[in-house]
N, CA, C and O of each residue as an XYZ file, in Angstrom:
832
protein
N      88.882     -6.507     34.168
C      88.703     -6.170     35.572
C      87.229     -6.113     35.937
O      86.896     -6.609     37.013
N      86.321     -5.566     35.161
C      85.255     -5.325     35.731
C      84.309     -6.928     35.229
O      83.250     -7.128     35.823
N      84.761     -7.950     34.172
C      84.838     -9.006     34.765
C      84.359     -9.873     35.958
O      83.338    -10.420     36.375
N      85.949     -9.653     36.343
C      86.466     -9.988     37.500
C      85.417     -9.684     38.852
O      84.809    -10.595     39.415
N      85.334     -8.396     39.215
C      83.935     -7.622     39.899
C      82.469     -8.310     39.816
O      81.757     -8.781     40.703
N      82.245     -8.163     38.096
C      80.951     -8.573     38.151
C      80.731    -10.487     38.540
O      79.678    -11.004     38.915
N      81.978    -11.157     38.317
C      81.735    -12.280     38.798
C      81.743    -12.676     39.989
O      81.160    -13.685     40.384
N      82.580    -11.717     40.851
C      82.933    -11.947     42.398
C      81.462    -11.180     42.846
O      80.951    -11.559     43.899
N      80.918    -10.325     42.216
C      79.305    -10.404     43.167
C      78.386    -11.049     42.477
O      77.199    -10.799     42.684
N      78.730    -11.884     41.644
C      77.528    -12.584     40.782
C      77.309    -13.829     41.557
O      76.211    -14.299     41.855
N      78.911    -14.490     41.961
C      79.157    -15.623     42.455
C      78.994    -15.367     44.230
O      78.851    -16.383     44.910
N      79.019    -14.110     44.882
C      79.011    -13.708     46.064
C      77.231    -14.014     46.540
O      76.716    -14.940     47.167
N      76.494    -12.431     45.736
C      74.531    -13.329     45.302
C      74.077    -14.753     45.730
O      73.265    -15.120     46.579
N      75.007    -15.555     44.709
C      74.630    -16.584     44.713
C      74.628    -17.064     46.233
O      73.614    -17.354     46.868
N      75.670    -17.091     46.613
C      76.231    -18.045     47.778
C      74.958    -17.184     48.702
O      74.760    -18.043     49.561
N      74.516    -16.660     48.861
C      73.682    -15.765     49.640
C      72.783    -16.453     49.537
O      72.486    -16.841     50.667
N      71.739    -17.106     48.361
C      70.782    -17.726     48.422
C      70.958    -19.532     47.812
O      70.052    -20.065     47.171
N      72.307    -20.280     48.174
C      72.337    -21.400     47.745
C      73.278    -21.754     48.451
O      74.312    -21.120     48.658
N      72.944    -22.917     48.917
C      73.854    -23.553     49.869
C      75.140    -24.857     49.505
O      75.849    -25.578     50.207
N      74.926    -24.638     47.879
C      76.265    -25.479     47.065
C      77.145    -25.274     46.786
O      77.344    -24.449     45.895
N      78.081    -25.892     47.378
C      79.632    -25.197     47.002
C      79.928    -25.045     45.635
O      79.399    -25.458     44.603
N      80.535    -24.613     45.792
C      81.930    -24.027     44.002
C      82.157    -25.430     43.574
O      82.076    -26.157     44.564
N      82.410    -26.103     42.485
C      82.722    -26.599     41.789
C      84.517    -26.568     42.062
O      85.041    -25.459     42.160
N      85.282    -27.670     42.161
C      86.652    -28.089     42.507
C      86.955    -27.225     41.420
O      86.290    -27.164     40.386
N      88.145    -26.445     41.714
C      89.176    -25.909     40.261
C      90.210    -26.936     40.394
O      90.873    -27.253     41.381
N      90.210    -27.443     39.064
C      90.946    -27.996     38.342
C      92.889    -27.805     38.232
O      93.317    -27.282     37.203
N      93.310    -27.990     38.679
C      95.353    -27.683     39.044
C      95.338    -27.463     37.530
O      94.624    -27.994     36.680
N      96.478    -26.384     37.383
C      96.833    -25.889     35.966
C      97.677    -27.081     35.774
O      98.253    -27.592     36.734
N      97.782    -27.577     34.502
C      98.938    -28.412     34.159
C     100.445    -27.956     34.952
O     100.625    -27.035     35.749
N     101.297    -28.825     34.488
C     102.770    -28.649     35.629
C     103.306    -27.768     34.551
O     103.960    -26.741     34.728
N     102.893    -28.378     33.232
C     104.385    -27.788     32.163
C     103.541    -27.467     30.904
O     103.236    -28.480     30.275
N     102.980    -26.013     30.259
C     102.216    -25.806     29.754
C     103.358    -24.846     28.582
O     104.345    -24.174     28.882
N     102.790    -25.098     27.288
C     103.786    -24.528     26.466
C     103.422    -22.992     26.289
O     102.308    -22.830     25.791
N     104.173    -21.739     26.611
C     103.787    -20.989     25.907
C     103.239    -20.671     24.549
O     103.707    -21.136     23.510
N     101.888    -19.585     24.640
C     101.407    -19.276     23.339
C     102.094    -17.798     23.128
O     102.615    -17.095     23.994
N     101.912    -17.481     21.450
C     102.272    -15.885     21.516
C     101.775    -14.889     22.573
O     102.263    -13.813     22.916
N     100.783    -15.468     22.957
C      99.563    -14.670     23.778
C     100.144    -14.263     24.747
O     100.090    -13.087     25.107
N     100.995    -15.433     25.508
C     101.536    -15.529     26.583
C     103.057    -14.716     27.200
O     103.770    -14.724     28.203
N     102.959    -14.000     25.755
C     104.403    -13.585     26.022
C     104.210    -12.173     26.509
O     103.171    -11.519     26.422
N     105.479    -11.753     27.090
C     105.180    -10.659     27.639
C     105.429     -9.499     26.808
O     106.259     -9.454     25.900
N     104.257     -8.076     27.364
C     103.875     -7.015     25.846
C     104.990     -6.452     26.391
O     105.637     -6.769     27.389
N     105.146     -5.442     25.481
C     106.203     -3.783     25.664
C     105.806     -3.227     26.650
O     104.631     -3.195     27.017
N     106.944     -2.614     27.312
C     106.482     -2.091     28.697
C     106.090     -0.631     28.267
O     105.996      0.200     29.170
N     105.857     -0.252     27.001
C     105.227      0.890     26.219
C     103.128      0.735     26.343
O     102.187      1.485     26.599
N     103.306     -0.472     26.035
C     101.900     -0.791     26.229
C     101.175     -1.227     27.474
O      99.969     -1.177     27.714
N     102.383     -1.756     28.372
C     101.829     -2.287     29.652
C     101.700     -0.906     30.382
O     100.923     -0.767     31.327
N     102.345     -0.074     29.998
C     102.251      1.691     30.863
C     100.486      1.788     30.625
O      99.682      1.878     31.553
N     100.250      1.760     29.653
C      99.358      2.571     28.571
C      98.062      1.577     29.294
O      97.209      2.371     29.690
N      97.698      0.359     29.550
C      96.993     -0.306     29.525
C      96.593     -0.258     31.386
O      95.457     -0.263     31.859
N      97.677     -0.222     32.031
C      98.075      0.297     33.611
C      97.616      1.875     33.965
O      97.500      2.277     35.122
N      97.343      2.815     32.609
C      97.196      3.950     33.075
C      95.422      3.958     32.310
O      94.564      4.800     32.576
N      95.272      2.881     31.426
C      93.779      3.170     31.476
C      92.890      2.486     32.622
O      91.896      3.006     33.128
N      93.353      1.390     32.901
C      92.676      0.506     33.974
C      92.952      1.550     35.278
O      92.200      1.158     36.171
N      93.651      2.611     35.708
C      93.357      3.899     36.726
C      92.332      4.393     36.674
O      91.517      4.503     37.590
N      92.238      4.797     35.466
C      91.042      5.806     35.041
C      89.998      4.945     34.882
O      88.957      5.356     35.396
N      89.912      3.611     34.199
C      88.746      2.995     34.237
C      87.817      2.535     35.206
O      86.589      2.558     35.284
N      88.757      2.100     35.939
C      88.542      0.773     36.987
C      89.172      1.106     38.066
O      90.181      0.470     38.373
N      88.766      2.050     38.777
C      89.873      3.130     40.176
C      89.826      1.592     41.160
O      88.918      0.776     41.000
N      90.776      1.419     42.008
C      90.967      0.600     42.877
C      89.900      1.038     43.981
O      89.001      0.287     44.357
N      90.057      2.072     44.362
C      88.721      2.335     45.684
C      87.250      2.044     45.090
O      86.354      1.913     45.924
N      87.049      1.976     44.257
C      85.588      1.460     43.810
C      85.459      0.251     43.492
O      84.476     -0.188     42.895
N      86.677     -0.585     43.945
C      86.440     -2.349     43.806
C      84.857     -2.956     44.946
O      83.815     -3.610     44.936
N      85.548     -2.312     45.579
C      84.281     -2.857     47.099
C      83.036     -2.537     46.806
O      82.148     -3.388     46.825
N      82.793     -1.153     46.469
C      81.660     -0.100     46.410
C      80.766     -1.233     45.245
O      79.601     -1.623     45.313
N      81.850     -1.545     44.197
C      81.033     -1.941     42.878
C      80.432     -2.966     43.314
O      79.222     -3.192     43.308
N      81.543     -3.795     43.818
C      81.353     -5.428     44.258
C      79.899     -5.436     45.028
O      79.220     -6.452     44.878
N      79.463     -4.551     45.705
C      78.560     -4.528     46.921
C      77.109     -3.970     46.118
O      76.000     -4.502     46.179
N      77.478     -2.802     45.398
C      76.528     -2.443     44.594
C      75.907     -3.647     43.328
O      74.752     -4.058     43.214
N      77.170     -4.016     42.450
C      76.645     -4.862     41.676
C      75.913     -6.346     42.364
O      74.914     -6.874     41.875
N      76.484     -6.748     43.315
C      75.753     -7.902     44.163
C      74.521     -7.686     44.566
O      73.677     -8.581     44.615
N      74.224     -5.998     45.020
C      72.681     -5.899     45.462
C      71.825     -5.804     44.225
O      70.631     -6.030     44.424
N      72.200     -5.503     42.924
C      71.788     -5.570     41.479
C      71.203     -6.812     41.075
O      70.038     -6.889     40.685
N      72.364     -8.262     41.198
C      71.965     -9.093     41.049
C      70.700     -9.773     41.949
O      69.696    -10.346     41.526
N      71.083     -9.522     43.234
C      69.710     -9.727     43.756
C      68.804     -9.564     43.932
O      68.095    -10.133     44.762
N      68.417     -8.388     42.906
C      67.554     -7.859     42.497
C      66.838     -7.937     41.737
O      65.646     -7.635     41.783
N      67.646     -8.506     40.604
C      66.859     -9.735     39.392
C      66.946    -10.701     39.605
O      66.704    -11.256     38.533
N      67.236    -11.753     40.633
C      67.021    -13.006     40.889
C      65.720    -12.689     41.596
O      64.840    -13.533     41.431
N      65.363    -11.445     42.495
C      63.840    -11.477     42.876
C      62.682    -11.346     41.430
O      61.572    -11.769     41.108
N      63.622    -10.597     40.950
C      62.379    -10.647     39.485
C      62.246    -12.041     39.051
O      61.061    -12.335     38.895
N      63.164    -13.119     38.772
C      63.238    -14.058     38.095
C      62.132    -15.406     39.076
O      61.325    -16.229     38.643
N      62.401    -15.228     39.900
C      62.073    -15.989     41.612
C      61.132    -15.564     41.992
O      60.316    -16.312     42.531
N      60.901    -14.281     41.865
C      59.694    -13.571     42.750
C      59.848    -14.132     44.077
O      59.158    -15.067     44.481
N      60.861    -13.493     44.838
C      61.380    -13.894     45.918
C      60.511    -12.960     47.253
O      59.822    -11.993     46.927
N      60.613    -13.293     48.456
C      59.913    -12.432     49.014
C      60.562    -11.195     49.677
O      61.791    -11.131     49.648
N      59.739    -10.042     50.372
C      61.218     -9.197     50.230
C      61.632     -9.244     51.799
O      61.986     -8.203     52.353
N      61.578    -10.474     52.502
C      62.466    -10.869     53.609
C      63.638    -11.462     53.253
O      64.724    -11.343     53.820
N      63.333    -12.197     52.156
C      64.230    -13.334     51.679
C      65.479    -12.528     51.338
O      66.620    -12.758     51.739
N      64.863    -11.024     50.107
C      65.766     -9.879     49.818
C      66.664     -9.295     50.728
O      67.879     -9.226     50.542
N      65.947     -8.793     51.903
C      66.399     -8.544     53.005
C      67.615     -9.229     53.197
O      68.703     -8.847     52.768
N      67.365    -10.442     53.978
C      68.279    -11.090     54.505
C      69.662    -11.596     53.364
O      70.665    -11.802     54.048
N      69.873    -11.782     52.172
C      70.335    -11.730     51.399
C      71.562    -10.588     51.390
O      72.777    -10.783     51.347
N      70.802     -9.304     51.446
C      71.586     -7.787     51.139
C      72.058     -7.734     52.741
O      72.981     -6.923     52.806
N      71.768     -8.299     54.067
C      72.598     -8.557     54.950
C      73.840     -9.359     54.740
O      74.974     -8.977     55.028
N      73.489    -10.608     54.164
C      74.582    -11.149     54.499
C      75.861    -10.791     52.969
O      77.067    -10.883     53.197
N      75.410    -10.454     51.703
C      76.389     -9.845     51.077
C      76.766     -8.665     51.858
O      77.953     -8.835     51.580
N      76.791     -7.677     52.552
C      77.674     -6.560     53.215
C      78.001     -7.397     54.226
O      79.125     -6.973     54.494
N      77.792     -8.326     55.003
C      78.689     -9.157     55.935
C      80.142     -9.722     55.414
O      81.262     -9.882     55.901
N      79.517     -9.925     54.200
C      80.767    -10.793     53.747
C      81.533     -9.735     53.208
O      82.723     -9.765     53.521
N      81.171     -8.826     52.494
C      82.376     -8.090     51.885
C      82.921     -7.101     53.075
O      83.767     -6.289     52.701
N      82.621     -7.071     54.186
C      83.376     -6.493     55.100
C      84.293     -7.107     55.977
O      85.143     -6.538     56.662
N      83.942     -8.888     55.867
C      85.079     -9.889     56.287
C      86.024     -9.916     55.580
O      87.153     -9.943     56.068
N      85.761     -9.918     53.901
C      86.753    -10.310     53.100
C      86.981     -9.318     52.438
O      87.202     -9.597     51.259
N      87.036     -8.054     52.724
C      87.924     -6.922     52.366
C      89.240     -7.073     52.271
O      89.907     -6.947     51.244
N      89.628     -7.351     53.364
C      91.431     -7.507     52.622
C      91.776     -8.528     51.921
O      92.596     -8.422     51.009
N      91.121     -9.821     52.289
C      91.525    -11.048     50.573
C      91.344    -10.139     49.420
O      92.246     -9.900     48.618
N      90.097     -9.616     49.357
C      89.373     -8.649     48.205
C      90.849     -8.058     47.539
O      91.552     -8.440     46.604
N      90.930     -7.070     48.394
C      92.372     -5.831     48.385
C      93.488     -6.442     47.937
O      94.242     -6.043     47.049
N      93.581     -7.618     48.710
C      95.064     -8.331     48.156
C      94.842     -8.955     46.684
O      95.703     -8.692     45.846
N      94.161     -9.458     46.452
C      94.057    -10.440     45.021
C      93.472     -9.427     44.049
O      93.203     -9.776     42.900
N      93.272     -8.215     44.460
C      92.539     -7.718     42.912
C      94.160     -6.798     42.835
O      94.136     -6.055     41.853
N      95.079     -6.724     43.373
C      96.110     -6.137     43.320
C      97.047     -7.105     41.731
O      97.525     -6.580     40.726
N      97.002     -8.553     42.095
C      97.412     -9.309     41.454
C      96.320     -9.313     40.127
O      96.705     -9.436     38.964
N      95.065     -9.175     40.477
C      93.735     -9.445     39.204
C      94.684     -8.154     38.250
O      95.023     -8.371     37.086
N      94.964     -7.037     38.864
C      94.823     -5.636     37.905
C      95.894     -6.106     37.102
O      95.597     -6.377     35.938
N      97.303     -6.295     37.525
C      98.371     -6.451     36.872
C      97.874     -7.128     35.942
O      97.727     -6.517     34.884
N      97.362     -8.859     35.988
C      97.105     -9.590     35.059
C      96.565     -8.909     33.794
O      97.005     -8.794     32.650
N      95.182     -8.402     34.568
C      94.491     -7.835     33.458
C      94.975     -6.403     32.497
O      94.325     -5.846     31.613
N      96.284     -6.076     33.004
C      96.861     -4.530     32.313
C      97.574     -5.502     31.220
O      97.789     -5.138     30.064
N      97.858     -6.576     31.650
C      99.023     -7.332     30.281
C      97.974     -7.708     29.515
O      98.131     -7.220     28.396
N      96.972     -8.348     29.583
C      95.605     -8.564     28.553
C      95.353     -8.038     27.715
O      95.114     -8.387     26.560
N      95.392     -6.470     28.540
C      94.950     -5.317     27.256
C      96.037     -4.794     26.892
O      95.906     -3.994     25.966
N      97.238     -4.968     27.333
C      98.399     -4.472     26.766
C      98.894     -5.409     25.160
O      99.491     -5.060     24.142
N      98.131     -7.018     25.735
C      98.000     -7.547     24.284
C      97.146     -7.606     23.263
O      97.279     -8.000     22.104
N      96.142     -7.106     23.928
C      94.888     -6.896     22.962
C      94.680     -5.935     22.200
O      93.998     -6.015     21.178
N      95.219     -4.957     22.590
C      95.447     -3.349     22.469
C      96.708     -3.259     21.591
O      97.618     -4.081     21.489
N      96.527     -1.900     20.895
C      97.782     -1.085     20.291
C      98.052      0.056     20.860
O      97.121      0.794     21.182
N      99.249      0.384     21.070
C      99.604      1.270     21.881
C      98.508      2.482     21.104
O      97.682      3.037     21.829
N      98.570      2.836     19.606
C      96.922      3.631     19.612
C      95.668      3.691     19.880
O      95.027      4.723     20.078
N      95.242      2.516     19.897
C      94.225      2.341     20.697
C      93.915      1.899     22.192
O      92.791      1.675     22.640
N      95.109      1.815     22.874
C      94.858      2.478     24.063
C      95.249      3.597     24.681
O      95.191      3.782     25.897
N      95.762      4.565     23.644
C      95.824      5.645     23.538
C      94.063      6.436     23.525
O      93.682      7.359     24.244
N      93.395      5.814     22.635
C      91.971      6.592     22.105
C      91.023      6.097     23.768
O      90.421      6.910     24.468
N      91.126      4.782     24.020
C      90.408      4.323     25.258
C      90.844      5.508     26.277
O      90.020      6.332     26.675
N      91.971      5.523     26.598
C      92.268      6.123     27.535
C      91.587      7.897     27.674
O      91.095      8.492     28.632
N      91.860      8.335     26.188
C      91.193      9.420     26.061
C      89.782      9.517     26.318
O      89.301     10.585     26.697
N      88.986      8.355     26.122
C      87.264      8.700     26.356
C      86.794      7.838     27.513
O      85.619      7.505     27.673
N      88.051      7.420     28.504
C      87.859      7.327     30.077
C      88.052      8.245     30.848
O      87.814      8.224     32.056
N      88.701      9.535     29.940
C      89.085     11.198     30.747
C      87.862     11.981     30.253
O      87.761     13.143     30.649
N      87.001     11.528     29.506
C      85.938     12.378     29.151
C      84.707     12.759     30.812
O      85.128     12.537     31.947
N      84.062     13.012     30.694
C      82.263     12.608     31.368
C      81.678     11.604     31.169
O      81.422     10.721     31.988
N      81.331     11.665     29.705
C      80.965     10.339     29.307
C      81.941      8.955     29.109
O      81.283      7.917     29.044
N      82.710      8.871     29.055
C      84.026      7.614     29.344
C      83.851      7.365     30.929
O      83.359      6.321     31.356
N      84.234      8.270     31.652
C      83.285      7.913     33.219
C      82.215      7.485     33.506
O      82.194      6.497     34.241
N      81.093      7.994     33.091
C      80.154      7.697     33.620
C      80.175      5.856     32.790
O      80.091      4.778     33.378
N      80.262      6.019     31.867
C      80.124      4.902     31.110
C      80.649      3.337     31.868
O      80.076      2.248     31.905
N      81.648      3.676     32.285
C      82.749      2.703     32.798
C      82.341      2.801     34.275
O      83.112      2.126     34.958
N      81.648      3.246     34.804
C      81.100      3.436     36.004
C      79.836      2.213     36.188
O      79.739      1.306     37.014
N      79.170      2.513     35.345
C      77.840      1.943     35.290
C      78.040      0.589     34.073
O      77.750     -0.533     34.488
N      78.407      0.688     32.974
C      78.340     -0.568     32.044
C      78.136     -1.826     32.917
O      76.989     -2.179     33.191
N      78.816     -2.262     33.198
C      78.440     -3.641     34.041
C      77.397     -3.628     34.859
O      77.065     -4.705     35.353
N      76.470     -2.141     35.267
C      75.408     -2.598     35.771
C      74.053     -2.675     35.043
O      73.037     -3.248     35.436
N      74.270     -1.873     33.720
C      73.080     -2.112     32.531
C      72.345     -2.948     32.679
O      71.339     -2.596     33.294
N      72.390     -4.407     32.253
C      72.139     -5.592     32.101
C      71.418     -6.130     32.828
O      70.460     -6.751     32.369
N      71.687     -6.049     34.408
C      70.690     -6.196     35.417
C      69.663     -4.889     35.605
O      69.304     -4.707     36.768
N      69.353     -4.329     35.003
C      68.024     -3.317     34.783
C      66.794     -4.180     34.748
O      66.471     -4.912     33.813
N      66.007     -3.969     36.124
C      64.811     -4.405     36.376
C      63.990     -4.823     34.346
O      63.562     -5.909     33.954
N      64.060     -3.654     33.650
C      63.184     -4.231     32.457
C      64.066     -4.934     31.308
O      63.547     -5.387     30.287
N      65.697     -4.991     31.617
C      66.290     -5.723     30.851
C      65.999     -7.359     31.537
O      66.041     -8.449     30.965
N      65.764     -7.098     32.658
C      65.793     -8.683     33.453
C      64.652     -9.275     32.401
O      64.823    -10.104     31.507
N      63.386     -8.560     32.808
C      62.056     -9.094     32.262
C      61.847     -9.604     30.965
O      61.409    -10.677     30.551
N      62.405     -8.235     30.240
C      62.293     -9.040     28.624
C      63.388    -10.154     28.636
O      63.165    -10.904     27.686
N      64.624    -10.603     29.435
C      65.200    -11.470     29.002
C      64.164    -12.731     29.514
O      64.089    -13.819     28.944
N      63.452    -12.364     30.620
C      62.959    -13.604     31.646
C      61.754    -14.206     29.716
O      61.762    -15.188     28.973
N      60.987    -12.909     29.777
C      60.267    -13.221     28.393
C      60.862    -14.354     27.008
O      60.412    -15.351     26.444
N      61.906    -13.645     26.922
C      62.613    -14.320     25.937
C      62.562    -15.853     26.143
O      61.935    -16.707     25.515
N      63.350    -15.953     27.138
C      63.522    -17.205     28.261
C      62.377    -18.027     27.732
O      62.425    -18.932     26.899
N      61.257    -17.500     28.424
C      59.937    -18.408     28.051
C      59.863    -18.926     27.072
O      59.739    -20.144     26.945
N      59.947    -17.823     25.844
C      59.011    -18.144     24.714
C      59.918    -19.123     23.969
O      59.566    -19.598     22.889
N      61.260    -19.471     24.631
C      62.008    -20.191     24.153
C      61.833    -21.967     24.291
O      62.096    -22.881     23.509
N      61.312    -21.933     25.559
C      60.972    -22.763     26.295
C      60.334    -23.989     25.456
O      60.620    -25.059     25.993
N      59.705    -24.105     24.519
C      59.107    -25.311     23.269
C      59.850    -25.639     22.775
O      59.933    -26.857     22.614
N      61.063    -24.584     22.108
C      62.236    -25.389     21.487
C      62.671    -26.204     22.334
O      62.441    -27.407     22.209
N      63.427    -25.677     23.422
C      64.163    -26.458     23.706
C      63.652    -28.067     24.006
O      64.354    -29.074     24.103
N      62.383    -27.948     24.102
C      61.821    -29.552     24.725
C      61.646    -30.287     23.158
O      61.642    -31.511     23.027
N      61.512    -29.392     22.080
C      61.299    -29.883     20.852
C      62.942    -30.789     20.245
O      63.246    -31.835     19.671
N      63.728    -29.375     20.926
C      64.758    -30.384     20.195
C      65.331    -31.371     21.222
O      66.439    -31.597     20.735
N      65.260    -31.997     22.194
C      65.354    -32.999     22.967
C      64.458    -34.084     22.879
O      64.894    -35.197     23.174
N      63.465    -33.979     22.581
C      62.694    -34.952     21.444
C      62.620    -35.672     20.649
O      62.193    -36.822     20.553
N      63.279    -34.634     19.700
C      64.440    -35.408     18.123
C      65.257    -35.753     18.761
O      65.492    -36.957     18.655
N      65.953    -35.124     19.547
C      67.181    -35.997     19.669
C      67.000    -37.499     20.569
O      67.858    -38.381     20.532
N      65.654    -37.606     21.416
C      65.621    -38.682     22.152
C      64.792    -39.946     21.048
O      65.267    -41.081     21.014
N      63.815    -39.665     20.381
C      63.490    -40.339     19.384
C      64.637    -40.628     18.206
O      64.714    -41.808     17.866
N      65.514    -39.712     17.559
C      66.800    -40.138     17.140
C      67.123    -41.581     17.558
O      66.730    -42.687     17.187
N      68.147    -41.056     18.636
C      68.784    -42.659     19.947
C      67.898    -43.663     19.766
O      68.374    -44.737     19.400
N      66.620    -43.582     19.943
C      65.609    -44.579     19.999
C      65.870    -45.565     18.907
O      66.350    -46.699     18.881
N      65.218    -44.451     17.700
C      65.277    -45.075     16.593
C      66.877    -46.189     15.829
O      66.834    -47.206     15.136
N      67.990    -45.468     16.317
C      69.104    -46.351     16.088
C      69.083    -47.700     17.447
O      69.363    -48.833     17.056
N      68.825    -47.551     18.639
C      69.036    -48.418     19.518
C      67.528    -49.330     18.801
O      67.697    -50.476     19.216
N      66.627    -49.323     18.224
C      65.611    -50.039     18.048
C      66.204    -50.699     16.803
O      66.180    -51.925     16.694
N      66.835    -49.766     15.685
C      67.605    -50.878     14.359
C      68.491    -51.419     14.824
O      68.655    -52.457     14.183
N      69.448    -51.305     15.870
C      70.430    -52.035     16.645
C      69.789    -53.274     17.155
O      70.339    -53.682     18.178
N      68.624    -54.114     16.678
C      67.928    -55.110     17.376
C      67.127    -54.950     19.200
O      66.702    -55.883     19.881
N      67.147    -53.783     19.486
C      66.324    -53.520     20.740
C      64.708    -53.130     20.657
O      64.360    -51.950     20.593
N      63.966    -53.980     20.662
C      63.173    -54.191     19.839
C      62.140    -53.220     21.281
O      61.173    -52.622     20.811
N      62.277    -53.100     22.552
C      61.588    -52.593     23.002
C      61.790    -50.769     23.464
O      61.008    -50.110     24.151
N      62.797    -50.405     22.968
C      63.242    -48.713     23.078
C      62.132    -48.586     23.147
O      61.261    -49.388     22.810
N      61.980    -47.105     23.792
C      61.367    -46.233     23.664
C      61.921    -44.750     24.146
O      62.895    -44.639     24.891
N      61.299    -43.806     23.708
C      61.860    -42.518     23.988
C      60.481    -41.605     25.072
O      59.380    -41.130     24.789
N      61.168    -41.697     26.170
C      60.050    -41.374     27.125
C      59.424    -39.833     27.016
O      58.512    -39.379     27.706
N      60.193    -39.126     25.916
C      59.574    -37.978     26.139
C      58.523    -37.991     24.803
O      57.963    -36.930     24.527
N      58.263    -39.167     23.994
C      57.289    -38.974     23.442
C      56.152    -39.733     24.311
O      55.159    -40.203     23.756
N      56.318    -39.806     25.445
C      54.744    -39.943     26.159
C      54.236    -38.766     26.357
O      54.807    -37.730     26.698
N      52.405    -39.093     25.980
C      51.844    -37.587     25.754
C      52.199    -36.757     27.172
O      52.413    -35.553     27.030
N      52.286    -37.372     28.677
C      51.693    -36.665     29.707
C      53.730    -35.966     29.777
O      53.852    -34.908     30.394
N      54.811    -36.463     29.291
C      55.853    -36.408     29.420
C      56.140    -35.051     28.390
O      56.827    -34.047     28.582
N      55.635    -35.307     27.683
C      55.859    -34.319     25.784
C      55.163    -32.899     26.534
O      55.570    -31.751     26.357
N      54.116    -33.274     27.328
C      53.000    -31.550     27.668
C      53.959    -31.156     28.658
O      54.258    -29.966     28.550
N      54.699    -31.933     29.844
C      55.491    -30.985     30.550
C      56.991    -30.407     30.302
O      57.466    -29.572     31.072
């Protein structure tokens, strides 16, 4: 569920500052074979998994999160962007525009999201261990925890050191696209192509 949340304001963000649609979803096949996965749990566990996702994941804090975690993300896309803070502005307008249009799609489909997701953990889960979950979602700390987890991650100094990381990564990746373009080369040149070349070993191509 929270998932579900963090992608519907991850993907909400976005649309705020990009003007490209979604990518076509793909039609499920017509006639798909059941897996074990697929089968349906004990209605011992679907209780159990239905009564932690209450306590976890309260239905009235779908919106709140959705709205909160969306202003999160746009918050490290300004770190990442160094965006300006009109740009911010106008952004955190139009995410509360939208989630106040699409409140009831919201309401209706996370009705269907929860169910899905109670059989998930009803299969993932043992009726003891969602017994123990359930117990340290009635705690303080099981609350607060499940409150906030999905917003950790976007922490202004988690953004940075990842943006860091990011960088220093940045040589590999051109290193190994290199080998791999000199690779190709080298077989399309024993393949009798006597003029290959691999454009990223040009010096002014290799420095950027």
């Amino acid at each position: 569920m929270k998932l579900i949340v963090s992608s519907l304001a991850i993907a909400l963000a976005t649309s705020a500052v990009s003007a490209a649609p979604p990518p076509p979803v793909e039609p499920a096949p017509a006639a798909v074979q059941q897996s074990p996965k697929d089968q349906r749990p004990s209605e011992e566990r679907l209780a159990l998994a239905r009564r932690f996702l209450a306590l976890a994941m309260p239905e009235d804090r779908t919106l709140q999160d959705m709205r909160d975690f969306s202003q999160q993300v746009v918050a490290a896309a300004a770190i990442e962007e160094d965006e300006s803070a009109s740009d911010q502005d106008w952004t955190k307008k139009y995410i509360d525009r939208v989630l106040v249009k699409a409140a009831p799609i919201i309401r209706d489909h996370m009705l269907s999201i929860r169910e899905a997701t109670a059989f998930v953990y009803a299969r993932e889960f043992s009726p003891a261990e969602l017994q123990d979950m359930i117990a340290f979602a009635q705690t303080p700390a099981g609350e607060h925890y499940w409150a906030r987890e999905h917003f950790i991650d976007l922490d202004p100094s988690i953004v940075a050191q990842g943006r860091l990381m990011r960088e220093a990564m940045a040589p590999v990746y051109l290193e190994v696209r290199k080998e791999l373009c000199q690779e190709a080369t080298a077989k399309r040149i024993a393949a009798g192509d006597k003029k290959a070349k691999c454009p990223l070993s040009e010096p002014e191509t290799a420095a950027g």
